[in-house]
Phi, psi and omega in degrees: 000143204273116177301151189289111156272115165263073152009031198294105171280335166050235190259021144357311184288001224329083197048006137357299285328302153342305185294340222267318218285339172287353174282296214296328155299292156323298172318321166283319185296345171267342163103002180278186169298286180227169195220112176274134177248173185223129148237138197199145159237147175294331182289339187257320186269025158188143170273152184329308183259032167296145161253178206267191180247146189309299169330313205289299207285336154205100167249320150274169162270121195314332189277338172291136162269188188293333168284275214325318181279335165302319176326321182273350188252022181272178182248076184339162163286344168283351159268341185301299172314255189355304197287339209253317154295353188286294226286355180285313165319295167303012195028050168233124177325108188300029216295187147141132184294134161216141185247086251139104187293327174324305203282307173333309202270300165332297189314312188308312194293309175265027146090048169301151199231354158192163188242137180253129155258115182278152177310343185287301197298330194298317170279012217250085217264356146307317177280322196304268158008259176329326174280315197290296184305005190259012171037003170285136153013133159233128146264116169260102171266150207228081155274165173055006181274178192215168208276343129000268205276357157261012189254344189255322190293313159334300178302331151301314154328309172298304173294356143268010183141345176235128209288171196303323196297332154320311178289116157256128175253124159247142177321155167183147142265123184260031159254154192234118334283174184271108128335128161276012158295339217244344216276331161062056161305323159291348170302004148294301161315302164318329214266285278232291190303301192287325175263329198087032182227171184291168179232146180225175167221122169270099197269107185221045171279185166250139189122169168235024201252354175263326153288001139343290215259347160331300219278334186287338183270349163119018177317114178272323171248159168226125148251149171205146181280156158280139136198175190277356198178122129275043197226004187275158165297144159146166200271023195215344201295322120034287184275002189242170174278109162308168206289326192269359166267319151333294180309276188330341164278306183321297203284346167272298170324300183296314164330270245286296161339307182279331187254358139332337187028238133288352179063007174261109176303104159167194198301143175266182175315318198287310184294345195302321176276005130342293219289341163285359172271326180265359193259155176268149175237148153299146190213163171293148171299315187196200212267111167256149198271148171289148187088003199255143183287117178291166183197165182282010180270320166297321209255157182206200180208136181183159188291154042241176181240051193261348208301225162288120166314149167261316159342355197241008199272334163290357159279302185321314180296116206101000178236153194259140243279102172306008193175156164338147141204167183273168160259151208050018180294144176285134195290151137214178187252000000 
C-alpha cells in the first residue's frame, strides 16, 4: 500500500481564507495525498493566560497570548464547506485535526472517515473517549509522549471502540523546527515493535531528508507542514515546506516506496541481460592442444559469461581437452 503523504497546511493559512484555499491548491500540485487543516475554537483549547510555546513568540507577536493568537487563526464552518469544496475539485483529500470534543463533533457531522489526534491530546482522556468511540481509522501523534502514555492512550482508544488495527501512531517532535539530534528516528520502530500497530512519522525538522528516511524505515503516513512563504508571521511557517520543496519531498517519498521492493533477493527484470556481460567464463590462457589436461597454467577466467561458470573449475580441472583452442577461446567439454 502506497504511503500516505499529508500536506498540513494546519493554521498556514493565518485565518485567510483565500491563503487557505491556495494551500489547498499547492497541495495537489505536489502530489500529496491529503491536505490538512486544523479545527478549534480558542475558547474551548486554551485559557485567556495560556502561554505560548517559545518557537510561537517567535513567530508572533509577543504581547498577544495563546488564545489571542489562536482566535485568529481559527476556521468558521462556512470556510470549512468552502475549503472541502476546494479539495473536491482538486481531486484532493479534506483532513483536519480537531481539539476539541466539540470540534470532534462537527468534522463528524461533516462526514469525516478518519480522525487526527495531535500530540497535545494524548494524555487527554475525554477526548481519546470521544474520539475512539466514533470507531473510525485514527492517527495518533505522539510528540512529547513516553511509550507509557502511548500505551495508556491506546488503551483507551480500544474501550472505547476503536480496535488497534485501525491505529496509525506517528513518531513526532513537537519544536518547530526539530534539532535533528532531537528527531530519534528510530523510535518509530520501536513504537511500531512495541504496540503491533503501523507507524508514521510526523515531520517538523527543516528539510525533506528525514522523512525520507521514515518512509525506508517504515513509516506508512508522512505529515509535513506546508505553507506558501516561509517568511510569513505565524507560528508554524517557520518549520514548514514551500510548495516546490513539497513536491521534491513527494517525488523522493514515491522513488524511495519502488525501490523498497519485496525483500526477495534476486535478479530484477532490468539487471537480467547484464549478467553474461559482467560475469566471468573459463576460457583458454593461451592455445591449448587436443589430449592436453586442463590445468590453471591453461585455463584463465574472464567475461563474457556465456561459457563454463568458474564456479565449475574443480570439476574442469584435470580433464582432458577434446579438441584444439585458441587463447581467449571459451573452454567446453
Amino acid at each position: 500500500m502506497s504511503v500516505l503523504i499529508i500536506a498540513e497546511a494546519g493554521v498556514n493559512h493565518n485565518g485567510d481564507l483565500e491563503r487557505a484555499k491556495r494551500l489547498i491548491e499547492a497541495a495537489a500540485d505536489a502530489g500529496a495525498d491529503l491536505v490538512k487543516f486544523q479545527t478549534f475554537s480558542a475558547e474551548r483549547v486554551a485559557t485567556k493566560n495560556a502561554l505560548k510555546a517559545e518557537y510561537q513568540m517567535r513567530t508572533t507577536d509577543e504581547a498577544e497570548t495563546q488564545f489571542e493568537m489562536l482566535r485568529q487563526l481559527e476556521l468558521s464552518a462556512q470556510m470549512h464547506e468552502i475549503l472541502i469544496a476546494c479539495c473536491q475539485s482538486r481531486n484532493i483529500g479534506f483532513f483536519s485535526t480537531g481539539f476539541d470534543i466539540d470540534s470532534l463533533g462537527y468534522l463528524a457531522s461533516l462526514g469525516a472517515e478518519r480522525f487526527k489526534i495531535p500530540s497535545g491530546e494524548v494524555t487527554n482522556m475525554p477526548y481519546l473517549r470521544h474520539i475512539g468511540a466514533f470507531g473510525k481509522p485514527l492517527i495518533l501523534s505522539t510528540g512529547m509522549a513516553t511509550l507509557g502514555e502511548i500505551e495508556a492512550a491506546l488503551d483507551v482508544l480500544e474501550k472505547a471502540g476503536t480496535p488497534r488495527r485501525k491505529i496509525t501512531i506517528l513518531h513526532c517532535n513537537t519544536e518547530y523546527p526539530t534539532p535533528m539530534q532531537d528527531v530519534n528516528l528510530r523510535a518509530m520502530c520501536s513504537i511500531r515493535d512495541a504496540f503491533a500497530v503501523a507507524v508514521g512519522y510526523s515531520d517538523h525538522t527543516l528539510g525533506i531528508e528525514v522523512p525520507i528516511a521514515a518512509v525506508a524505515l517504515g513509516a506508512t503516513v508522512i505529515e509535513k507542514h506546508m505553507t506558501l512563504d516561509r517568511n510569513l508571521r505565524g507560528p508554524d511557517h517557520k518549520a514548514s515546506l514551500e510548495p516546490n520543496e513539497f513536491a521534491a519531498m513527494v517525488r523522493a517519498i514515491r522513488n524511495v516506496e519502488q525501490a523498497m521492493g519485496d525483500g526477495i533477493k534476486r535478479p530484477s527484470r532490468s539487471e537480467a541481460k547484464n549478467r553474461t556481460i559482467a560475469r566471468k567464463s573459463l576460457v583458454a590462457a593461451r592455445s591449448i592442444s587436443a589430449g592436453e589436461l586442463f590445468t590453471s597454467d591453461n585455463v584463465t577466467v574472464k567475461r563474457p559469461g556465456t561459457g563454463i561458470s568458474p564456479m565449475c573449475w574443480d570439476e574442469v580441472m584435470g580433464v582432458v581437452a577434446a579438441r584444439n583452442f585458441a587463447a581467449d577461446e571459451l573452454i567446453s567439454l
